[in-house]
N, C-alpha and C positions, 0 to 999 in steps of 0.2 A: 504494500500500500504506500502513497505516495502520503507526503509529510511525518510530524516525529510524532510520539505517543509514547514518550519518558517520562517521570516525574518532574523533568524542570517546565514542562509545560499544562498540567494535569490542574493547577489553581485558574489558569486561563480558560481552558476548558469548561470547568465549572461555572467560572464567570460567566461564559454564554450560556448555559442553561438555565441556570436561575434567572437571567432574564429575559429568557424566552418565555420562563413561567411563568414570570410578571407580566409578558404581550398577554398572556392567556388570561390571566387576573384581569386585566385593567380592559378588554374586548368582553368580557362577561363570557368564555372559553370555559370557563372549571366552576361549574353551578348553577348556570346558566342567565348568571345577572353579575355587572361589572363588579372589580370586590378591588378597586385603587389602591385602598390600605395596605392590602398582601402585595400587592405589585411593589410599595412601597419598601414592603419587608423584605422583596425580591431583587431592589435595586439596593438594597443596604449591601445585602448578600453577596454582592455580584463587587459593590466597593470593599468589602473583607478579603474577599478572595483576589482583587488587582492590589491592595495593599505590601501582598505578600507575597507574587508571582514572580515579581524581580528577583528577589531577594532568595527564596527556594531555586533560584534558574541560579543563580551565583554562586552554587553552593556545590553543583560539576565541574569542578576546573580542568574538565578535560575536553570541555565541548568546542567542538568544530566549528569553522568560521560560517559553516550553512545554520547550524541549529542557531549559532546566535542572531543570525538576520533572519530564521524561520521566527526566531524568540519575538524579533521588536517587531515582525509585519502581523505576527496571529494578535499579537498584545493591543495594537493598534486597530486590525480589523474588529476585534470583542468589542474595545473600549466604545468604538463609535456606534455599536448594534447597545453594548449595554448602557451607556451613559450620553449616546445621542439618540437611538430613533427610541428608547421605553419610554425616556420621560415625556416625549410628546404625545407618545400613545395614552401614557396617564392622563394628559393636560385633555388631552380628546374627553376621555373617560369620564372626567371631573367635570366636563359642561364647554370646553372650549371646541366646540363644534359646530359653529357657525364661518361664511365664510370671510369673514374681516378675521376672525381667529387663525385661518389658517396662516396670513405671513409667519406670525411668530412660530407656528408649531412646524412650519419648513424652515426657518432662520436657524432654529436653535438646533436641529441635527447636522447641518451643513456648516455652520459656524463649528460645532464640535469635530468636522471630519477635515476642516482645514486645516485645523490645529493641531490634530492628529499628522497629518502628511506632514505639516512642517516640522513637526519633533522628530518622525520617521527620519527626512533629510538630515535636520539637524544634528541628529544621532549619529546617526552614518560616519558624519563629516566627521565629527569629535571623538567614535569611533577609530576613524581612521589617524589619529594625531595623538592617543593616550588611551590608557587604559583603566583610566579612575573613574569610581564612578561618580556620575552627575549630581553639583552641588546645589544648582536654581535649578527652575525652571523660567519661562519664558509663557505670560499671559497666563490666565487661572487652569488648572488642569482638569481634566472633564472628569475624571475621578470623585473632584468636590462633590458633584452634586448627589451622590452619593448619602452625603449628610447635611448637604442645603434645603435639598427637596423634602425628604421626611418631615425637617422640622418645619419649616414651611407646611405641609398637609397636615401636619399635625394641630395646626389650631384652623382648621378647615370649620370644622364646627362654630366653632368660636366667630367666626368671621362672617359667616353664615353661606348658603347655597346662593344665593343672588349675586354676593360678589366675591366670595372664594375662586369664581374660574377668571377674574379680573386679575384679583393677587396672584394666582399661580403664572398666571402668563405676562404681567409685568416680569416676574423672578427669572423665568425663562428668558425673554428678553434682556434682560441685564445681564447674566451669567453667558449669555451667549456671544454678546460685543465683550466681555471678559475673555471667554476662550480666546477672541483675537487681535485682542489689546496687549500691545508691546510693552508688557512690567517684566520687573525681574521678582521671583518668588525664590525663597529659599528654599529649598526640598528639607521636609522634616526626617531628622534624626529616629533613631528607634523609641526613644522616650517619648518625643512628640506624637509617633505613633500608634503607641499604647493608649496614651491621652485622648486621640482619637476615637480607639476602639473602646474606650470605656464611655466618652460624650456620645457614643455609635448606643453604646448599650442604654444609656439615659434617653436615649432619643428612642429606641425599640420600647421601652415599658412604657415611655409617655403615649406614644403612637396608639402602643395596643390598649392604654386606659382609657385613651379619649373615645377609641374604638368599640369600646364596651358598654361606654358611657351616652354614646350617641341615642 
């Protein structure tokens, strides 16, 4: 079979599937009525598992100059299926389905998939000139939204059904001239990252309580 199927690629992997379960969730797929929340829970899922997929790939020091360009082009195809086309399918999902809605919910996956090609190149080049790993990044990484969006749906309620699909799709739009705004961002450390996954875990129990509560 063509492409690799080791464990330095098996976190990415998973990344697509969880949010392809999340397209399923948020298209009303799995019970047959849209369920955005779990899509929510499946985009969290999907930034867990890219968290860590570098870092488990780094951990072969014997791999080939193909696995590691096989590494950044699958890493880059996921990212933009899991952290550009889901969240528009949510924003669909949530009420942004009319058609003045649609620029933004075509802005914000194509915004995310430039920014993708241009780290692909990026990489490459800095790739070819060292071998350290990368200390910024370059404009917000699509990764974020990961823990933007939940907490954002999370006071969905709060906000109420009339203008909750207003706020999701401003956030979209914002984060998406982010993806291709020229900043420099530091790439967080392993602590930073932890930090993450536990604000990830605060953001999971508020999500699923408000979910309860609704």
């Amino acid at each position: 079979m063509i492409g690799f199927y080791n464990y330095t690629v098996i976190l990415t992997y998973m990344s697509l599937v969880s949010s392809v379960l999340g397209m399923f969730f948020a298209c009303g797929l799995c019970g047959g009525q849209p369920h955005p929340e779990y899509a929510m829970i499946c985009l969290m899922v999907s930034g867990l598992c890219d968290m860590f997929d570098g870092k488990v790939a780094r951990t072969k020091k014997d791999r080939s100059e193909a696995e590691k360009k096989f590494g950044i082009q699958i890493d880059s195809l996921c990212d933009a299926v899991c952290f550009g086309v889901l969240p528009s399918i949510i924003g669909y999902s949530v009420g942004l389905d009319s058609w003045c809605d649609m620029p933004v919910l075509i802005l914000f996956p194509l915004c995310a998939v430039i920014r993708l090609a241009y780290f692909n190149v990026a990489e490459e080049e800095r790739q070819q000139k060292t071998s350290d790993v990368r200390k910024v990044y370059e404009g917000l990484p699509v990764t974020s939204v990961a823990l933007i969006l939940p907490l954002v749906y999370s006071f969905h309620k709060d906000i109420g059904a009339e203008w909750f699909p207003a706020v999701y799709g401003t956030a979209l739009f914002i984060i998406a001239i982010a993806f291709i705004t020229r900043f420099k961002l530091k790439k967080p450390g392993i602590k930073t990252m932890f930090s993450f996954i536990g604000i990830g875990v605060l953001e999971l129990i508020w999500l699923l309580y408000k979910t309860k509560t609704r």
